[in-house]
Backbone bond lengths (Angstrom), bond angles and torsions (degrees), N, CA, C in turn:
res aa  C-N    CA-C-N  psi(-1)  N-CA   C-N-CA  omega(-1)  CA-C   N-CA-C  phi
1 X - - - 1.443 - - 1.519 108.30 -
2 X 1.352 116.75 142.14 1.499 114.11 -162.47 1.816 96.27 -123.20
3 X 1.590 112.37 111.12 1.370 115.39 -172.24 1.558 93.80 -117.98
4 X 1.346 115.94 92.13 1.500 121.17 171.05 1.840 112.09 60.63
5 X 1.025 115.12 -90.68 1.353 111.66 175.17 1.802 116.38 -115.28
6 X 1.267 88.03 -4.14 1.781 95.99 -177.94 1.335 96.95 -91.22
7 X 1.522 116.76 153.60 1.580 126.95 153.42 1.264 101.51 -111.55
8 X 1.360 114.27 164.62 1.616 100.58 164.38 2.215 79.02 -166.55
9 X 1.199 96.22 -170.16 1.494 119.18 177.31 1.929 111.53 172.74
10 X 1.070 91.02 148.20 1.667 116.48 -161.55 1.410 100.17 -55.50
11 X 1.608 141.01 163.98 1.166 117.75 -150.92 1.572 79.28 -135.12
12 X 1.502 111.63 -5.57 1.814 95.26 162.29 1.557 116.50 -75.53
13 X 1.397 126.50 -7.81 1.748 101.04 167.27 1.166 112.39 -85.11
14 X 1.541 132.18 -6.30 1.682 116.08 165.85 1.024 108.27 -97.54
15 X 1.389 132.76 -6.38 1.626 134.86 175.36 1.371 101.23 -71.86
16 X 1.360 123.02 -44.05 1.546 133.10 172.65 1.976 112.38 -48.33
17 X 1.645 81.76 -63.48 1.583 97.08 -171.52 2.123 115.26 -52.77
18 X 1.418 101.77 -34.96 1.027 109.91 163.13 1.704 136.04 -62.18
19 X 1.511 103.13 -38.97 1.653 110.37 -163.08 1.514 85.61 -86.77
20 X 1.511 139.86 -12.65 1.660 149.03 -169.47 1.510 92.10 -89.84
21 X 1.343 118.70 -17.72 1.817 102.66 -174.12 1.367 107.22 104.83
22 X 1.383 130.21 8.15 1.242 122.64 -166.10 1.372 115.04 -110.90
23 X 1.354 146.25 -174.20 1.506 150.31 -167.81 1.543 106.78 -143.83
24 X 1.744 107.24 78.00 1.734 106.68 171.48 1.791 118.83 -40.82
25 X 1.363 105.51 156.55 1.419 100.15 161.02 1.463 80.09 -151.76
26 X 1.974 117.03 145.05 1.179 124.13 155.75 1.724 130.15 -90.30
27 X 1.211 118.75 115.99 1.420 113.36 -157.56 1.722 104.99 -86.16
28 X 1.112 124.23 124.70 1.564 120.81 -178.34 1.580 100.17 -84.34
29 X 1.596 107.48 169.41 1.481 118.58 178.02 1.375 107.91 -78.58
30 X 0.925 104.56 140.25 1.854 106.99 -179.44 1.934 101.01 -141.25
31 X 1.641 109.95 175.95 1.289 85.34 -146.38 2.043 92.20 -110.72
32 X 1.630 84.65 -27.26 1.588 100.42 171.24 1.516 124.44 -85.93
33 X 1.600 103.05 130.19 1.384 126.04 -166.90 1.901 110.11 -63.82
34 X 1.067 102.12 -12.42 1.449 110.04 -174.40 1.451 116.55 -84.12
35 X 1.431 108.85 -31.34 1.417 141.13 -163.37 1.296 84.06 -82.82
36 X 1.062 138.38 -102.12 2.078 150.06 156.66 1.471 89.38 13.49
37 X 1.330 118.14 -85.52 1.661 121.00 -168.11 1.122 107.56 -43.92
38 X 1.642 137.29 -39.17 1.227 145.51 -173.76 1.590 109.05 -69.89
39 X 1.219 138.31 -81.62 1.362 143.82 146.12 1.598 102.08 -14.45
40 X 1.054 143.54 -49.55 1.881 133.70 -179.66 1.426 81.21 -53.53
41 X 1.150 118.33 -82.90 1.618 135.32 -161.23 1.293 90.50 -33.34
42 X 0.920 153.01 -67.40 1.389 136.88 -154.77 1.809 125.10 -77.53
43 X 1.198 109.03 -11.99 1.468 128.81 -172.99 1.737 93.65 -83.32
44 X 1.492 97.32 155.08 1.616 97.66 156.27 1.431 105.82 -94.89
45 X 1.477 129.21 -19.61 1.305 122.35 -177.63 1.507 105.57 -158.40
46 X 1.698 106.28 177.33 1.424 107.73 173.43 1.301 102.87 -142.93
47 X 2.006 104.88 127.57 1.288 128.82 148.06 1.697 113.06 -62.90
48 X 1.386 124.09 120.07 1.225 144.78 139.11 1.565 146.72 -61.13
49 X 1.555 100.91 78.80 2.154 89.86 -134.19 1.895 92.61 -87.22
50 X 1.006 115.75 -167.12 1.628 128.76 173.79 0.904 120.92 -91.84
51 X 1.268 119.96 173.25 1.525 113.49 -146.02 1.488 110.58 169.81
52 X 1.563 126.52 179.56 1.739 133.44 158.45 1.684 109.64 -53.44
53 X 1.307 95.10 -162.37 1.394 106.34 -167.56 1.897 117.65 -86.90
54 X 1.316 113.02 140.52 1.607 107.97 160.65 1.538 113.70 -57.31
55 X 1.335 95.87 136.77 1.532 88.96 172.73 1.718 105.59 -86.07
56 X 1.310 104.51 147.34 1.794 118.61 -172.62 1.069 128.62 -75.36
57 X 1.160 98.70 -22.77 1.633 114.61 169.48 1.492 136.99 -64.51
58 X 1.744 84.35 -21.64 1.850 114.56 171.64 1.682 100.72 -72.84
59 X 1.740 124.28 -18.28 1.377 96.98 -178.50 1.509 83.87 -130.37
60 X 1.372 127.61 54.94 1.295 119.24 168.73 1.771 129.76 62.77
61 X 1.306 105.68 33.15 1.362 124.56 158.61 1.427 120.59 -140.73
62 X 1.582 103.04 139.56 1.366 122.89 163.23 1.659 122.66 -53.79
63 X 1.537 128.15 147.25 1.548 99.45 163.11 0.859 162.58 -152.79
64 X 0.936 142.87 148.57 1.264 162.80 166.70 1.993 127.67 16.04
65 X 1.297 112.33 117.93 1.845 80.50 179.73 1.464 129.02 -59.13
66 X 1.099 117.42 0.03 1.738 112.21 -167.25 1.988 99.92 -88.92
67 X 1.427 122.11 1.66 1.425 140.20 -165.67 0.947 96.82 -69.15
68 X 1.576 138.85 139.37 1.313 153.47 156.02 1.362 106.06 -82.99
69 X 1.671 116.72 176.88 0.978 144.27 162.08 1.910 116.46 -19.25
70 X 0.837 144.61 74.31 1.862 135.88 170.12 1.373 112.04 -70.94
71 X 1.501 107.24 139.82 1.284 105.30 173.97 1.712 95.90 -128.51
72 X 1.121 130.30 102.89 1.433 121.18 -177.89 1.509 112.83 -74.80
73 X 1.205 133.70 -45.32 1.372 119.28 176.78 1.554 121.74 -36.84
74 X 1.778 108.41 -42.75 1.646 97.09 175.55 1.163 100.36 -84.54
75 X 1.512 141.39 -7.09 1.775 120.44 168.78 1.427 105.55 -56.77
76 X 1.453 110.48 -48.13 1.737 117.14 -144.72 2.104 81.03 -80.96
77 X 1.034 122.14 -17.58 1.783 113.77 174.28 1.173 112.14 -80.23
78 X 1.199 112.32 -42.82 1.509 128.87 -168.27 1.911 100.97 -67.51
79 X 1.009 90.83 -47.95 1.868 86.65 178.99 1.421 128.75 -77.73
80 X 1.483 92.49 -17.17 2.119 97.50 176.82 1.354 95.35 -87.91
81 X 1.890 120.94 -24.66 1.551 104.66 178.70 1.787 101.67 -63.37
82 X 1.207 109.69 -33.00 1.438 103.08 -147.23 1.945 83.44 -84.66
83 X 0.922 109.91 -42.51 2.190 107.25 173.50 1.616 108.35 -45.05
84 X 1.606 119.91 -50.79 1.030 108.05 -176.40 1.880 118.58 -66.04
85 X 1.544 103.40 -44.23 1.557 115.77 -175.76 1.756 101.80 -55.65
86 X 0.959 110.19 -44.65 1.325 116.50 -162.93 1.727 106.51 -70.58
87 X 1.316 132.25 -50.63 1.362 122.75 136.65 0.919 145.34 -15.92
88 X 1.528 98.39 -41.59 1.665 92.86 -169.53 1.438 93.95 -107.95
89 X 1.592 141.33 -9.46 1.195 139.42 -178.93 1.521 114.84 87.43
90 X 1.497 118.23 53.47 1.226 113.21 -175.19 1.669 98.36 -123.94
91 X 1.466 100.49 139.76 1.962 104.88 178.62 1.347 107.85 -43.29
92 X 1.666 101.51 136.51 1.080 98.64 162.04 1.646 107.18 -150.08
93 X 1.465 107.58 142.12 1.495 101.74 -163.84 1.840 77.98 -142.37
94 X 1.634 82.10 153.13 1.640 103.25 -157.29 1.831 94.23 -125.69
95 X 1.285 125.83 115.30 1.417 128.47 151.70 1.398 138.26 -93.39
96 X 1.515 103.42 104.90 1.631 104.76 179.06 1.654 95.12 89.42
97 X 1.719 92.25 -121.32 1.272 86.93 -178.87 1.481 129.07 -81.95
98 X 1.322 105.43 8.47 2.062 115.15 171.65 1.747 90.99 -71.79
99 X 1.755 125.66 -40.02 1.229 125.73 173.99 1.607 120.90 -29.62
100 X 1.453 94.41 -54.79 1.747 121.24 -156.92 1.731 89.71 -82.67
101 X 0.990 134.55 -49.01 1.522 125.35 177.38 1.332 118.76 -85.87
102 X 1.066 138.98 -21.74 1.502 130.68 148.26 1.457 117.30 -47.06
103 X 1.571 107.38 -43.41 1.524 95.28 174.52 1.537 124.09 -86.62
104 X 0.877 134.12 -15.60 1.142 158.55 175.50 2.137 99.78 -70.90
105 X 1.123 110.41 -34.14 1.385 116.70 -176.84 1.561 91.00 -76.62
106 X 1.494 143.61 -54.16 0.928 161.21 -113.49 1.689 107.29 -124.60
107 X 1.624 114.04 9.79 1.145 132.74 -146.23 1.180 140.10 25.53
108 X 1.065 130.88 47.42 1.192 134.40 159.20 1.612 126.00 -92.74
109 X 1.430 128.59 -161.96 1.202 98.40 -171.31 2.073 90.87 -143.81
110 X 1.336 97.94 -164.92 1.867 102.20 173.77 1.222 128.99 -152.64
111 X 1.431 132.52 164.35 1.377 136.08 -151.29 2.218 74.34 -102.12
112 X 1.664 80.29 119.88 1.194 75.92 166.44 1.635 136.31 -83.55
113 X 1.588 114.99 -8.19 0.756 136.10 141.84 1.859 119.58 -146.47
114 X 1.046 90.63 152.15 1.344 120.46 -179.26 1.629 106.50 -41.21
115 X 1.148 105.99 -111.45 1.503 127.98 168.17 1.448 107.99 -26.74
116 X 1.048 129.25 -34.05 1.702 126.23 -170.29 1.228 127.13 -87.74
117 X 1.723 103.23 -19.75 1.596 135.56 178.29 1.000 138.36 -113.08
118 X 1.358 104.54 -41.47 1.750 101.79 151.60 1.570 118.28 -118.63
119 X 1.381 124.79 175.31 1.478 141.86 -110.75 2.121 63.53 -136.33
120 X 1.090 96.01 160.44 1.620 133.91 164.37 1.799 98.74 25.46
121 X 1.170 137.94 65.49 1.489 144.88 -162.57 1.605 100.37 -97.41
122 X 1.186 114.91 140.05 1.809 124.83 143.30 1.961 102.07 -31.38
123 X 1.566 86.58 171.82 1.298 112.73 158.50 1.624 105.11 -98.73
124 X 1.331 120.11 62.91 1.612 124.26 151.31 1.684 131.05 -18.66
125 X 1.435 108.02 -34.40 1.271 124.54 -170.54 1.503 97.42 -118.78
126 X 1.440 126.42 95.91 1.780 126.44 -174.66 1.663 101.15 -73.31
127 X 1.535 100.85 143.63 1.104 101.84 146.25 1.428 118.02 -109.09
128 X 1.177 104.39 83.09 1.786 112.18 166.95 1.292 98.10 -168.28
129 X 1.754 102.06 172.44 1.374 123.49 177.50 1.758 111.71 -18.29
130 X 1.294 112.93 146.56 1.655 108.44 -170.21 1.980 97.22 -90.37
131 X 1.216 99.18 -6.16 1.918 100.55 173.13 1.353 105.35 -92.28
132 X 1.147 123.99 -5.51 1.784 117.08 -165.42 1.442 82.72 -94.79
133 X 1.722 90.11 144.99 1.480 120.76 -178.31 1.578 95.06 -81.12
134 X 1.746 157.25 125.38 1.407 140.62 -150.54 1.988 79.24 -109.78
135 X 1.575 96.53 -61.63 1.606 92.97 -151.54 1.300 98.82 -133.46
136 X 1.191 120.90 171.21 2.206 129.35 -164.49 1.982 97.03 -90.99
137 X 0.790 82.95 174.90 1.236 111.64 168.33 1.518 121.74 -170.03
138 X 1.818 107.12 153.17 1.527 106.85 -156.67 1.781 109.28 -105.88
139 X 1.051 148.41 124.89 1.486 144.63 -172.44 1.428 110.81 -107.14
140 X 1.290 110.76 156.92 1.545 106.12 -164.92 1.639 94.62 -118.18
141 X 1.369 92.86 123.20 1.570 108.45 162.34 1.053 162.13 14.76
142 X 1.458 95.27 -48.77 1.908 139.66 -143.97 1.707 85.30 -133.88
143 X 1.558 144.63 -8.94 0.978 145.50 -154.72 1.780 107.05 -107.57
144 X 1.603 105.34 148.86 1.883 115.24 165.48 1.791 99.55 -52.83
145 X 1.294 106.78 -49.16 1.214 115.74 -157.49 1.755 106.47 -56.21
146 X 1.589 109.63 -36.73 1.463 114.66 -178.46 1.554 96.91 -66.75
147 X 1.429 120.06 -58.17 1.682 124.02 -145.62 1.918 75.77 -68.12
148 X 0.977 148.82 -12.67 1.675 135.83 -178.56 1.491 111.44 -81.14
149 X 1.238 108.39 -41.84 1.706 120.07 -166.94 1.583 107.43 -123.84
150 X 1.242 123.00 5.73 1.360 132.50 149.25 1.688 112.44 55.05
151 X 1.511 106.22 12.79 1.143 138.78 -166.49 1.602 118.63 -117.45
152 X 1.876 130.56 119.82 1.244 107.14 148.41 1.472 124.93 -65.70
153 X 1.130 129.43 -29.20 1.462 127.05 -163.16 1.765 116.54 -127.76
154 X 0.839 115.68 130.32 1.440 105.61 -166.58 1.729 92.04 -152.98
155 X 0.918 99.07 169.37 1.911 111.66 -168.72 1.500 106.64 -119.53
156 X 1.577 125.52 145.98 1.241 118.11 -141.53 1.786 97.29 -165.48
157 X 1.610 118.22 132.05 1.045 122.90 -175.12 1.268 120.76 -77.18
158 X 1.307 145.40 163.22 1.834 130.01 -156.87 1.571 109.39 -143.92
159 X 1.176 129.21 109.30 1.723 120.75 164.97 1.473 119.50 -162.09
160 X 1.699 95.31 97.44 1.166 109.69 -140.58 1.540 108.18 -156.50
161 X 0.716 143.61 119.94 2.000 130.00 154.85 1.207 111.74 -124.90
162 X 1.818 131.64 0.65 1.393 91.89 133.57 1.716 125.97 -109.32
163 X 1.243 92.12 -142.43 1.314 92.29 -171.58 2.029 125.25 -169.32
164 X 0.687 134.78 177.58 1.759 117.52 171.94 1.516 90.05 -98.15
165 X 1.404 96.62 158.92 1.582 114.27 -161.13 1.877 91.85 -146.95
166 X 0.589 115.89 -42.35 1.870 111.60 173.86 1.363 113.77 -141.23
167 X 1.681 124.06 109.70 1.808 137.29 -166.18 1.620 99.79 -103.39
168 X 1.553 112.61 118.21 1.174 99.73 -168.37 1.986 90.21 -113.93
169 X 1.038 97.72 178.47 2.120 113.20 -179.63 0.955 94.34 -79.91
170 X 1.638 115.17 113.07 1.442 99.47 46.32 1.881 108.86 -112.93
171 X 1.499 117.86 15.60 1.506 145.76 172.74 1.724 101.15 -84.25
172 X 1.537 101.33 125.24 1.484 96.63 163.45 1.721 93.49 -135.12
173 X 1.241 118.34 166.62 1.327 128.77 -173.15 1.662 112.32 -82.09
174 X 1.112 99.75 164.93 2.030 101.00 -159.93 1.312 90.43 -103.54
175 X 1.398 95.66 -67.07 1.558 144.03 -131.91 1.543 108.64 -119.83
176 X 1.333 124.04 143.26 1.515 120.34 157.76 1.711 96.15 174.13
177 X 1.827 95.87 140.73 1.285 104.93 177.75 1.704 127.63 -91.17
178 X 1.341 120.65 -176.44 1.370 115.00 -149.09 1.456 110.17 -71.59
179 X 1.091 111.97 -1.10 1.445 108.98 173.13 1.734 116.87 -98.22
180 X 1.180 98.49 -5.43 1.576 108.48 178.26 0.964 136.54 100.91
181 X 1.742 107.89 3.08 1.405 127.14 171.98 1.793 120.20 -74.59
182 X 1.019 89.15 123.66 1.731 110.48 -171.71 1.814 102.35 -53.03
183 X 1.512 119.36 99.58 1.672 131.31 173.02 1.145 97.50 -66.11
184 X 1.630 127.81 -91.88 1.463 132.84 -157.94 1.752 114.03 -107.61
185 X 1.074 107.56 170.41 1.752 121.17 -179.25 1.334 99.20 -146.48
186 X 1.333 107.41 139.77 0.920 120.51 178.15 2.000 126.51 -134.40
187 X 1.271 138.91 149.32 1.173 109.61 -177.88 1.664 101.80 -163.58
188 X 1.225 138.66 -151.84 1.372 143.10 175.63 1.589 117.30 79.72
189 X 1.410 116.03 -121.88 1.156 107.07 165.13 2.216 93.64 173.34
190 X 0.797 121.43 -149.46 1.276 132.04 -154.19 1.978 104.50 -63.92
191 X 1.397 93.71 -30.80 1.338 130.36 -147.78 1.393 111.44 -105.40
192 X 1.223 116.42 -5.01 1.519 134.72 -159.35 1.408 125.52 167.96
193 X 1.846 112.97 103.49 1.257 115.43 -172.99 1.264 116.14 -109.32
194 X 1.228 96.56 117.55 2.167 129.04 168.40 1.265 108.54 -94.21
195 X 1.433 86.19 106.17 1.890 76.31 160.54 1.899 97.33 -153.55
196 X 1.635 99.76 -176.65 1.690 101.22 -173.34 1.656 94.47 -144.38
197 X 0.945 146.61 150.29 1.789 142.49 137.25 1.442 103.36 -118.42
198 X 1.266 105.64 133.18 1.184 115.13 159.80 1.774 130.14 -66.71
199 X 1.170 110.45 -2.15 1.816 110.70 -171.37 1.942 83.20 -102.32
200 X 1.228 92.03 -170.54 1.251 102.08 -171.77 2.117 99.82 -125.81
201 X 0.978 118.69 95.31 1.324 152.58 -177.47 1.467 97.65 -59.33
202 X 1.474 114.10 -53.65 1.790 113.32 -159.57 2.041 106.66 -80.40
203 X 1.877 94.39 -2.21 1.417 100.65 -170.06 2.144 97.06 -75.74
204 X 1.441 93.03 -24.45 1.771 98.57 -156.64 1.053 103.71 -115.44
205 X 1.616 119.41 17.70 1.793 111.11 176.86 1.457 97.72 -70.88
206 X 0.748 143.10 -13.12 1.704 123.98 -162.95 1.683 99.98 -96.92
207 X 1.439 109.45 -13.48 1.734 103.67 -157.01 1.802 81.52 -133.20
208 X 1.034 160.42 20.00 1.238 153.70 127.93 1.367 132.70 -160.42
209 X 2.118 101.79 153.03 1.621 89.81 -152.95 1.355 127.08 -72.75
210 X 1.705 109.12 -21.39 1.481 123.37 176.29 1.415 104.54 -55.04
211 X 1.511 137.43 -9.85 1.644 126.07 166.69 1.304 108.66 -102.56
212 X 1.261 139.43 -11.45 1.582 158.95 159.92 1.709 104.00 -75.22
213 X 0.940 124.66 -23.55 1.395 147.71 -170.98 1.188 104.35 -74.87
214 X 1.525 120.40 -74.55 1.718 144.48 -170.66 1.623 96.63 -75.00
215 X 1.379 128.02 -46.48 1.373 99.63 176.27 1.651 124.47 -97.68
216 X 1.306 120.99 0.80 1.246 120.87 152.19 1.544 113.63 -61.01
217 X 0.978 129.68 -51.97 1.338 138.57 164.89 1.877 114.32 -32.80
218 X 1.481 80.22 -72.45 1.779 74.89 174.28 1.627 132.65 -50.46
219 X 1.772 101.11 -43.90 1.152 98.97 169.47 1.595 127.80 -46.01
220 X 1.641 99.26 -49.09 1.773 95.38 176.92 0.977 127.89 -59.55
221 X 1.604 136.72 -27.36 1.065 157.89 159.60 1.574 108.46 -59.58
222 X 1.296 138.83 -25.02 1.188 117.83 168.46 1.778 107.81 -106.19
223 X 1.113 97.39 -9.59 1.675 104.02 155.07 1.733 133.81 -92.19
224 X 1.349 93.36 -3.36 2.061 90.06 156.57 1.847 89.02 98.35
225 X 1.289 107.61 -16.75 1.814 95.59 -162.71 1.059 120.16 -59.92
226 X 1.276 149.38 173.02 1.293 151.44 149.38 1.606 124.44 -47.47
227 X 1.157 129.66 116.92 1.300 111.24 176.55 1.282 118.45 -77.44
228 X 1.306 110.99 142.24 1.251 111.05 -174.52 1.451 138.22 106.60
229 X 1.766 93.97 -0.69 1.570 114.95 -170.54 1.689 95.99 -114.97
């Protein structure tokens, strides 16, 4: 998160990334594109954490009043990380708003806000505890996201107003709740894991396994392991 001259980020996605077997590193903003490509190169994978708003203009809209806060320097980082990873085939899983810019890298586009754009919505943005699961969401079958949580329906924490609004190939959707808002993305293939959720997973690793689930998973996957061992 980029607050004027401070960066900072929440210390439950490396608390997560750690208790999964994994080795965080926090990447600062830098201004050269070479530098970004360099740092991908060195990762086995990339966490996509949450954050302010995409700017709209990255998928061809002007915007809107319901728009939060943009910070384009971490869009324009955030997407050469995700150009370089994606080349070279390294995991990459997107939270919240890592969701909304993975797809958006991948051309698709987003509800720039919630409430302003679509008709009959959830409460996206909970008011309760940031570990409470608020509302379900439904997963499809045929999905990474099922063979992880072994589950169609599972319950899921929310803070958020936007969201992806059109997932184009090589991303197809997992996940989405009863109002029709797009949860997870998913994409790659055996060989390479893409994926995005919109809830925040690293808030509920300590209090359930379906968020202990998704990032144990990732970790092995950016560590070569076998799934399933």
């Amino acid at each position: 998160i980029e607050n004027e001259r401070k960066f900072f980020v929440y210390r439950e996605y490396s608390d997560a990334i750690v208790q999964a077997g994994g080795i965080p590193y926090f990447l600062p903003l830098v201004e050269k594109s070479e530098i970004v490509r360099d740092m991908a190169r060195k990762m086995d994978g990339l966490l996509l954490t949450g954050g302010g708003d995409v700017n709209p203009l990255l998928f061809g809209e002007e915007p809107i009043p319901g728009l939060g806060e943009v910070t384009p320097k971490r869009d324009e980082e955030e997407l050469e990380l995700i150009r370089t990873c994606y080349e070279e085939k390294k995991p990459i899983f997107g939270i919240c708003r890592g969701c909304q810019v993975l797809n958006v890298f991948m051309g698709g586009d987003l509800f720039q806000d919630l409430k302003e754009q679509k008709k009959s919505v959830l409460q996206h943005s909970q008011d309760a505890p940031r570990h409470h699961p608020s509302h379900s969401i439904r997963i499809k079958p045929d999905s990474t996201l099922f063979k992880i949580t072994e589950k169609t329906i599972i319950r899921v924490n929310s803070f958020h107003h936007q969201a992806a609004r059109s997932v184009v190939s090589p991303l197809h959707v997992s996940a989405t709740s009863s109002d029709g808002v797009i949860e997870a993305i998913e994409g790659g293939d055996e060989n390479h894991f893409i994926m995005g959720v919109q809830w925040h997973p690293e808030r509920m690793f300590d209090r359930c396994e379906d968020a202990r689930n998704l990032f144990t998973y990732f970790v092995k996957r950016l560590l070569g392991e076998e799934i399933g061992t």
